[in-house]
MIPATI-411227 format. One line per 4 residues: number of its first residue (from 1); their letters; for each residue x, y, z of C-alpha. Coordinates in Angstrom, 3 decimals, always signed. Each point is the difference from the previous one (the first is absolute). Example, Ala and Ser with C-alpha at 12.3 -4.5 7.8 and 13.67 -1.06 7.14 Angstrom:
2
1	AS	+12.300,-4.500,+7.800; +1.370,+3.440,-0.660 $
END
This chain:
257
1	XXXX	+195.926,-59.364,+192.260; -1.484,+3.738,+0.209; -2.925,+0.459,+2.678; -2.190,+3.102,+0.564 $
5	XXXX	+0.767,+2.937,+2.130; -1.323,+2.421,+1.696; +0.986,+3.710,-0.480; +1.549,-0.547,+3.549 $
9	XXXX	+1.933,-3.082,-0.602; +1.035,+1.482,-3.364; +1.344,+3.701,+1.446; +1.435,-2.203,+2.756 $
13	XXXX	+2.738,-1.376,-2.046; -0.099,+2.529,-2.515; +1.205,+2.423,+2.478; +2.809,-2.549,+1.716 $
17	XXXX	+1.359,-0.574,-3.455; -0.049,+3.664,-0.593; +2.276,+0.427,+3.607; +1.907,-2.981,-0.821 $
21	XXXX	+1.311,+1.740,-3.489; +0.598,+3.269,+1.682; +1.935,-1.600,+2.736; +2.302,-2.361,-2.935 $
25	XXXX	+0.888,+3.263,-1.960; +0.684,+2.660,+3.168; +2.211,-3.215,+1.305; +1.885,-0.162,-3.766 $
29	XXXX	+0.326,+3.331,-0.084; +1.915,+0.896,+3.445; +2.160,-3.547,-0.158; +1.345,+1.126,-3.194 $
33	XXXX	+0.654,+3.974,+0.722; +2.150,-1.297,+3.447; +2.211,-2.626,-2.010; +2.397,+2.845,+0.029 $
37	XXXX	-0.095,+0.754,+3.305; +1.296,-3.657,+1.151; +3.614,-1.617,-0.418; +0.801,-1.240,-3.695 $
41	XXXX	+0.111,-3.899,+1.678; -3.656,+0.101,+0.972; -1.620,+2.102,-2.644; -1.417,-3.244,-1.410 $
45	XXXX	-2.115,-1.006,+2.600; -1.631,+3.077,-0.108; -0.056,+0.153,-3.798; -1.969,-3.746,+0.425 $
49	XXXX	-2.447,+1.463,+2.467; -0.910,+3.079,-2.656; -0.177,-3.075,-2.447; -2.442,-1.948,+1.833 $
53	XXXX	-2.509,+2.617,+0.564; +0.312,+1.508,-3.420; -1.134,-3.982,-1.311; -2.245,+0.069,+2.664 $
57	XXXX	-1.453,+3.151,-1.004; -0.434,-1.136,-3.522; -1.839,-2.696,+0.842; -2.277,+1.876,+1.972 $
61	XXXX	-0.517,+2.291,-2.641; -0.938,-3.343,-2.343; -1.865,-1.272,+2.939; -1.980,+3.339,+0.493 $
65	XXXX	-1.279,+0.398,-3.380; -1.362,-3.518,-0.612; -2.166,+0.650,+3.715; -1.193,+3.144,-1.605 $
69	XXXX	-0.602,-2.067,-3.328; -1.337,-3.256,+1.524; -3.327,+2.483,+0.969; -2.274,+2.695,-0.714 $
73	XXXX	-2.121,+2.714,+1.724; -3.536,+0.134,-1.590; -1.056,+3.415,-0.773; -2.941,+0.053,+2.310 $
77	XXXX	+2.538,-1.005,+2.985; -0.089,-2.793,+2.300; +2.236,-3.179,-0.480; +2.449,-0.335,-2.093 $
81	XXXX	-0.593,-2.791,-2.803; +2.311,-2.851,-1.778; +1.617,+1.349,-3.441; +0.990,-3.324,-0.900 $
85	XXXX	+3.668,+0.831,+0.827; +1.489,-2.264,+2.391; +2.058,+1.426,+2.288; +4.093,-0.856,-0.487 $
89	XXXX	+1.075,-0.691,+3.125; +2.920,-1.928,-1.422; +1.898,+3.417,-0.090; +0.408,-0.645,+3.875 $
93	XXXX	+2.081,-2.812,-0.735; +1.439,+1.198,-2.532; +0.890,+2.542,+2.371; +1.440,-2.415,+2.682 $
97	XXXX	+1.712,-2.191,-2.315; +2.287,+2.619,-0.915; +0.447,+2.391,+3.192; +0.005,-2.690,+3.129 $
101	XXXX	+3.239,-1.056,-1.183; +0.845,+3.072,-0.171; -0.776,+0.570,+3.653; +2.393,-2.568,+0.746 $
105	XXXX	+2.780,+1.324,-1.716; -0.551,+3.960,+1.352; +0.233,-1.768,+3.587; +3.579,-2.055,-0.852 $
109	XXXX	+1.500,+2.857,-1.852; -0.361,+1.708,+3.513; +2.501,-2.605,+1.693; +3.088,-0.316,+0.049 $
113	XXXX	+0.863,-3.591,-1.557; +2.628,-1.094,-2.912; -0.782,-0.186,-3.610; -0.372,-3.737,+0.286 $
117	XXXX	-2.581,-0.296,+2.576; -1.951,+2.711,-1.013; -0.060,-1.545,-3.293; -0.780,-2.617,+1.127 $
121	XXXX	-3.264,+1.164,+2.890; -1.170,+2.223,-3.049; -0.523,-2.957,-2.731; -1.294,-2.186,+3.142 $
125	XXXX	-2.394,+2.488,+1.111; -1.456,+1.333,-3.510; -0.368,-3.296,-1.027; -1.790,-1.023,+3.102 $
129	XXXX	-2.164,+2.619,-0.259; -0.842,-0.118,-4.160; -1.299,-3.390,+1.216; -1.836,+1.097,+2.878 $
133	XXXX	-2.290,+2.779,-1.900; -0.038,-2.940,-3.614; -1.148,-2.690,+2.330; -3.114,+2.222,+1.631 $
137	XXXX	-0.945,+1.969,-2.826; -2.393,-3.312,-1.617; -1.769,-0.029,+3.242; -1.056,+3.983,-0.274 $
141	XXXX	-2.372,+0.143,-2.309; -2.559,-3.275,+2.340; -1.452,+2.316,+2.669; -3.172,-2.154,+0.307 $
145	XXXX	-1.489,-3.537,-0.415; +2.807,-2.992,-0.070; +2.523,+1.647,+1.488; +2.706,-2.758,-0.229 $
149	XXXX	+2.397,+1.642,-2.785; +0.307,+2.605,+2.110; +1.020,-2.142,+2.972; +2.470,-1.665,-1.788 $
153	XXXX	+1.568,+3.450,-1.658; -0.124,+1.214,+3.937; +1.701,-2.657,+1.162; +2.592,-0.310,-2.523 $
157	XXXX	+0.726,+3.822,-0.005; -0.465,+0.079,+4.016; +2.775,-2.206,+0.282; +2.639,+1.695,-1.940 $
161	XXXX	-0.958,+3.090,+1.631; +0.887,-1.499,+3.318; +3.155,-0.842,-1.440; +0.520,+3.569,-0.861 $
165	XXXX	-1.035,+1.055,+3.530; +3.005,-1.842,+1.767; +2.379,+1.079,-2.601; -1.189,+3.726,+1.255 $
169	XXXX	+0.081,-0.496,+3.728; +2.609,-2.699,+0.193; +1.794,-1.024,-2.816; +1.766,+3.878,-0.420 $
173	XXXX	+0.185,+0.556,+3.751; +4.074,-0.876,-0.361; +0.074,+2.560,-2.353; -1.839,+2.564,+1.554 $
177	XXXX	+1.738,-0.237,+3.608; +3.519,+0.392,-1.970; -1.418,+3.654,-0.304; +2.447,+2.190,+2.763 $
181	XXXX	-2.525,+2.739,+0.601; -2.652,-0.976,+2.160; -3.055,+2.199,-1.374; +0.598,-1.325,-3.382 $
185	XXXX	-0.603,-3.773,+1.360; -2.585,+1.103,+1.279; -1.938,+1.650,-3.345; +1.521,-3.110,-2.134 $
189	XXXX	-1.838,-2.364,+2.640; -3.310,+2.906,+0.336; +0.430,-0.296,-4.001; -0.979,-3.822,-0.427 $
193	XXXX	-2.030,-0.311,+2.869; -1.600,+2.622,-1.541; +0.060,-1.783,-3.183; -1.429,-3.353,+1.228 $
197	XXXX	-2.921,+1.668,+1.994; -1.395,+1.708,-3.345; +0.401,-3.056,-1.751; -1.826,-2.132,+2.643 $
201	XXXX	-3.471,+2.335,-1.306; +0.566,-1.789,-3.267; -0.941,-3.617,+0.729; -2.890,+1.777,+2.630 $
205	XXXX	-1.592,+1.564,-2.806; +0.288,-3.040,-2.168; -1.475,-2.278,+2.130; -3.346,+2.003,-0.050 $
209	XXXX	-1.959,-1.831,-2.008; +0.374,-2.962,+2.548; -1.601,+1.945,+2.506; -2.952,+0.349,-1.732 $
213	XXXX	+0.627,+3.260,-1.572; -1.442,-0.133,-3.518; -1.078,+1.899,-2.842; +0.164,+3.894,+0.056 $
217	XXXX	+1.013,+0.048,+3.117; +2.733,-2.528,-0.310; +1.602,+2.072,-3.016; -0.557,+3.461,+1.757 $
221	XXXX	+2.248,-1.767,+3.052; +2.339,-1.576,-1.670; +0.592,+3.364,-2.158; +0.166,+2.405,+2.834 $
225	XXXX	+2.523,-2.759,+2.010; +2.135,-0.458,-2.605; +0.243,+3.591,-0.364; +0.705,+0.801,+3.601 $
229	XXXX	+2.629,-2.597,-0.470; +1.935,+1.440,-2.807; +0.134,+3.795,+1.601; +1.650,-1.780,+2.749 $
233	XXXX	+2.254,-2.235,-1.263; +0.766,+2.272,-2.647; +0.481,+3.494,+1.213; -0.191,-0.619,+3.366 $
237	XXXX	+3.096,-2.225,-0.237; +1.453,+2.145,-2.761; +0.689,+2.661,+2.898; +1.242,-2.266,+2.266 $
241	XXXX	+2.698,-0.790,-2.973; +0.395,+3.389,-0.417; +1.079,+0.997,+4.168; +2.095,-2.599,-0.594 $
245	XXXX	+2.031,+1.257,-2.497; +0.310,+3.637,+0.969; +1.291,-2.013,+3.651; +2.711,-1.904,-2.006 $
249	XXXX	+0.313,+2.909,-2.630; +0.993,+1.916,+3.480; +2.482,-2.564,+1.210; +1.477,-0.360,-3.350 $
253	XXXX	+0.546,+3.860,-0.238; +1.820,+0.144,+3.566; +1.948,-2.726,-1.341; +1.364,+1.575,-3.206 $
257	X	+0.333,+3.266,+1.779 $
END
C-alpha cells in the first residue's frame, strides 16, 4: 500500500537511505583492500563481510531508486505526490535472504572448530535463518487494518530467531572459550552479543504497526529502523570481524615465525 508524504517524511528517509548506501560501499571497500593484510586461514571471513555489504549495498541502490520513483515534486513545490509506482521494498528481503546467512558464516569462520562442525553450524545456521527472513517477509507488506498475517509471520519468524539467538550466545560458547588468547574471547563473545543486540531492532521495528503506528508514518519508521539495523549489523559487525582477524592474523604470524 503507498500513502502520502510530506516533503519531511519523504527527505527523512530519502536521506537515511542515502547514509545507509554510503556506509554499505565505504564498508565493501576497506574489508576487501585489508584481506591482504590478515593470515591466508581467515581471509574468508573478511572476504564474506566485503560480500555482505556489497549485496547490501545493491539492494540499497534498488531500494533507493524505487523511493525516488514511488514520488514526485510538483513544480510549484510543496508535497511530494503518488506516481503510481509502488515502492519495492521486497529488495530488503531480498537483501536479508541472501546476506544474514552470511553473517553467520563471517562469525564461524572466525573460530577455531573442525571441518565437520563447522559444516555442520554453517548449514544449521543459514538454513535457520533463510527461514527466519521467508517466514516474515508475507507479513511486511499489512502495516494497517487486520493485522493478523502479520502476527502469525511474527510469530513464526520470532521463534526461529530465538533459536538463532541461543545458538549465538550459547550454543558456540564451547567453541569460543577453546580460544587460548584471552582478548580474542573476548571480541568473538563482543562479536555475537553484538550481533544479537542489532538483530533484537528487527522484530521492534516490525511490531510497529501493533502499536498503532500506521500509514506514512508507519512506513517512514519501519524504513528508517530497518535501516539503522542493517548499518549495524552489517558494518558495524563487519569491523568487529575484521579486529578479529588482524588479532588471530597476529598470533598466526608469531606462530609461523
Amino acid at each position: 500500500m503507498m500513502f502520502a508524504m510530506t516533503a519531511g517524511k519523504f527527505d527523512l528517509v530519502y536521506n537515511v537511505l542515502s547514509f545507509s548506501l554510503a556506509c554499505m560501499a565505504a564498508s565493501t571497500v576497506f574489508f576487501w583492500l585489508r584481506v591482504s593484510s590478515v593470515h591466508e586461514k581467515y581471509k574468508s571471513a573478511l572476504v564474506i563481510s566485503g560480500l555482505v555489504t556489497f549485496i547490501a549495498m545493491y539492494h540499497y541502490v534498488r531500494i533507493f531508486n524505487s523511493w525516488t520513483e514511488s514520488y514526485e515534486f510538483p513544480k510549484e513545490g510543496g508535497n511530494p505526490t503518488l506516481t503510481g509506482k509502488p515502492f519495492n521494498d521486497a529488495y530488503r528481503y531480498m537483501d536479508w535472504l541472501l546476506t544474514v546467512p552470511l553473517l553467520l558464516l563471517e562469525i564461524i569462520f572466525c573460530m577455531d572448530l573442525t571441518p565437520e562442525r563447522m559444516s555442520f553450524e554453517a548449514w544449521t545456521l543459514g538454513i535457520a535463518s533463510a527461514l527466519m527472513i521467508a517466514t516474515g517477509y508475507p507479513g511486511e507488506s499489512n502495516i494497517e487494518g487486520n493485522l493478523t498475517l502479520r502476527g502469525i509471520c511474527f510469530a513464526i519468524s520470532f521463534a526461529i530467531f530465538l533459536y538463532i539467538v541461543y545458538k549465538l550466545l550459547a550454543g558456540l560458547k564451547d567453541a569460543i572459550d577453546k580460544e587460548q588468547r584471552d582478548d580474542v574471547r573476548k571480541m568473538l563473545n563482543q562479536v555475537c552479543v553484538a550481533t544479537v543486540i542489532s538483530w533484537c531492532t528487527y522484530p521492534v521495528v516490525y511490531l510497529f504497526p501493533f502499536f498503532g503506528v500506521k500509514g506514512a508514518d508507519a512506513v517512514v519508521m519501519i524504513q528508517l529502523g530497518y535501516c539503522v539495523s542493517d548499518v549495524v549489523s552489517k558494518c558495524g559487525v563487519g569491523f568487529l570481524i575484521y579486529n578479529i582477524t588482524m588479532a588471530k592474523s597476529a598470533k598466526a604470524g608469531n606462530l609461523l615465525g
